[in-house]
C-alpha positions in Angstrom: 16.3 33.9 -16.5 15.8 32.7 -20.1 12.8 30.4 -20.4 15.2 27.7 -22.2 17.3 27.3 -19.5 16.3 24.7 -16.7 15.9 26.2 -13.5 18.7 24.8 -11.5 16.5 24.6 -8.1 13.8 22.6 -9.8 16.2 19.9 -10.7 17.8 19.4 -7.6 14.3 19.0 -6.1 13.1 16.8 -8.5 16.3 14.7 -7.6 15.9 14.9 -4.5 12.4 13.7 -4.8 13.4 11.2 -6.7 16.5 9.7 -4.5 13.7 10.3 -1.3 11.5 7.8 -3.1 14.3 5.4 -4.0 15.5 5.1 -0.7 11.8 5.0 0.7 11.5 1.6 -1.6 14.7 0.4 -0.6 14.3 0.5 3.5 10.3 -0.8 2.3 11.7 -3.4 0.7 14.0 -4.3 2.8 11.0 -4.7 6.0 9.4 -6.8 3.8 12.3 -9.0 3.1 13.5 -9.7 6.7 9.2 -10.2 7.1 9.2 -13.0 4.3 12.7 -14.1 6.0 11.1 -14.7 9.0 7.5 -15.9 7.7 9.4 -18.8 5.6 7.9 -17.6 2.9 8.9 -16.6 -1.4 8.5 -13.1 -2.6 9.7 -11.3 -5.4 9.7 -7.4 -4.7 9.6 -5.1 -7.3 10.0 -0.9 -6.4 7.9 1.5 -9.0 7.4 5.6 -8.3 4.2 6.6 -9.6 2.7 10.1 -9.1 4.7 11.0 -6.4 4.1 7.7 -4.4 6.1 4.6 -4.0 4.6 1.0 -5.2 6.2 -2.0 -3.2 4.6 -5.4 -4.8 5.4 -8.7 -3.5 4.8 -11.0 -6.3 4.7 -14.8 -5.4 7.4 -17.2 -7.8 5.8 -19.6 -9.8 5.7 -22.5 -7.6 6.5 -21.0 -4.7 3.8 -21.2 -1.6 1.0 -18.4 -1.4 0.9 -15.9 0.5 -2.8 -15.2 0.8 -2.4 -15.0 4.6 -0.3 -11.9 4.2 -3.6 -10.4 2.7 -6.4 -11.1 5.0 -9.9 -11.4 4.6 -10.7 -8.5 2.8 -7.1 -7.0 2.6 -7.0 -6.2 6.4 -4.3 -7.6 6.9 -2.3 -6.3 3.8 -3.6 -3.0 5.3 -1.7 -3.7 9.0 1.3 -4.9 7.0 1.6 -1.5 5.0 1.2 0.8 8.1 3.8 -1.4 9.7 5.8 -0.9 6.4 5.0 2.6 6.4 6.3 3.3 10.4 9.7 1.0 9.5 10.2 3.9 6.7 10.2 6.5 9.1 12.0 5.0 11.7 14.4 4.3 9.1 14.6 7.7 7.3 12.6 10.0 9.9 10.3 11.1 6.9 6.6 9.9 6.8 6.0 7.4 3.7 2.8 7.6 1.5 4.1 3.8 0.0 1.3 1.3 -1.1 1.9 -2.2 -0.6 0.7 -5.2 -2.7 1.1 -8.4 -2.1 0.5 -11.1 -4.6 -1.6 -8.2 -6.8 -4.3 -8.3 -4.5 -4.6 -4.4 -5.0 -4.2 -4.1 -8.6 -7.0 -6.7 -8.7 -9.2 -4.6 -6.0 -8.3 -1.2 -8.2 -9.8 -2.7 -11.6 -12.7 -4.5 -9.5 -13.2 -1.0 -8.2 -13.4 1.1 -11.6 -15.8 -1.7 -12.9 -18.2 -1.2 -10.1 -17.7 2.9 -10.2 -18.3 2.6 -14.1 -21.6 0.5 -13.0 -22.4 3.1 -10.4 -22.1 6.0 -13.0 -24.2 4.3 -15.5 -27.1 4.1 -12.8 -26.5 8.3 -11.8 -26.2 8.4 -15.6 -29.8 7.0 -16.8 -31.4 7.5 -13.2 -30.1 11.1 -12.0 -30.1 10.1 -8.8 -27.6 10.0 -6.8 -25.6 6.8 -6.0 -24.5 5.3 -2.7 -21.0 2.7 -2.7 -20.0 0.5 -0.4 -17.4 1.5 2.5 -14.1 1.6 1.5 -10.3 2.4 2.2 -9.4 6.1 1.6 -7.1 5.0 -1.4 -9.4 2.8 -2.8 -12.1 6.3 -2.5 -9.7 7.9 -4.9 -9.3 5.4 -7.3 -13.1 5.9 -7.3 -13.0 9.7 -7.1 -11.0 9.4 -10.4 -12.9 7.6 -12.3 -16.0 9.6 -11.6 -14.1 12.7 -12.7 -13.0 11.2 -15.9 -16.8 10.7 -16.6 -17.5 14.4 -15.7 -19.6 13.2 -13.1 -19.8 15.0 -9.0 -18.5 12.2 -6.3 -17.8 13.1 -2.3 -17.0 11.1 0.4 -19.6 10.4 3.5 -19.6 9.1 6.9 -17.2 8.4 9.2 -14.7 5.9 9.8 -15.3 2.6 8.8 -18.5 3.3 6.8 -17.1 6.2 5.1 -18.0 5.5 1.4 -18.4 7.4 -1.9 -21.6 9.2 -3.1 -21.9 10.1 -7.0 -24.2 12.4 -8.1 -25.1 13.8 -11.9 -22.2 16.7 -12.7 -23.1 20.3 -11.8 
């Protein structure tokens, strides 16, 4: 095959990648929709692919009511409403969904608040050489923190189990 030419199976893949994502946000969105139906409640959704994930955000109008309670103290419930999300996907398409939810950009917010405190924690490993103990945390919340660690050539691993399963840095190797 000439290295110019596309290969034809990797396009159809990658479009059917795409159109299973697409249609992933769309029966998503449209849980969420019949939920803020029934809740009474304002919502606008917006549907982003990112790195082979789907991103459903529920973004409140100006104006409109919050819908903090849809969060939960410390994003529980946001948490329940994206597994709940996650099972209407496959019910809907028979295909398991990887989607994140965010509601009124209560996980964008946690994700930067989360790279400050890993910069903070790698600044410590970094003049200390010890090794650095986190807080417990959500497995996608562990990667966003895995990342960041790796972009400062540092070591990180998860310890524990369930719900005190947190990330340790340590200097690189």
């Amino acid at each position: 095959m000439n290295a110019e030419q596309p290969n034809a199976t990797e396009e159809v893949t990658e479009e059917v990648t795409e159109t299973n994502f697409e249609a992933e946000g769309d029966h998503a969105a449209d849980y969420i929709e019949e939920l803020l139906d029934i809740a009474d409640l304002d919502g606008d959704i917006d549907i982003e692919v990112r790195n082979d994930r789907t991103y459903l955000s529920v973004l409140v109008p100006e104006g409109a009511e919050s819908i903090d309670g849809l969060i939960g103290k410390d994003g529980k419930t946001l948490d329940a409403l994206q597994e709940l999300t996650r099972l209407a996907v496959l019910s809907s398409t028979g295909e398991r969904s990887r989607l994140i939810l965010d509601i009124g950009q209560h996980r964008a917010q946690r994700a930067d608040s989360l790279r400050d405190q890993a910069r903070e924690s790698i600044n410590k490993v970094q003049e200390s050489g010890d090794v650095e103990h986190m807080k417990p945390m959500s497995p996608y919340e562990r990667k966003i923190v895995h990342d960041v660690v790796a972009e400062a050539g540092l070591h990180s691993e998860s310890e524990g189990e369930g719900p005190r399963r947190h990330v340790v840095i340590s200097p690189g190797e």
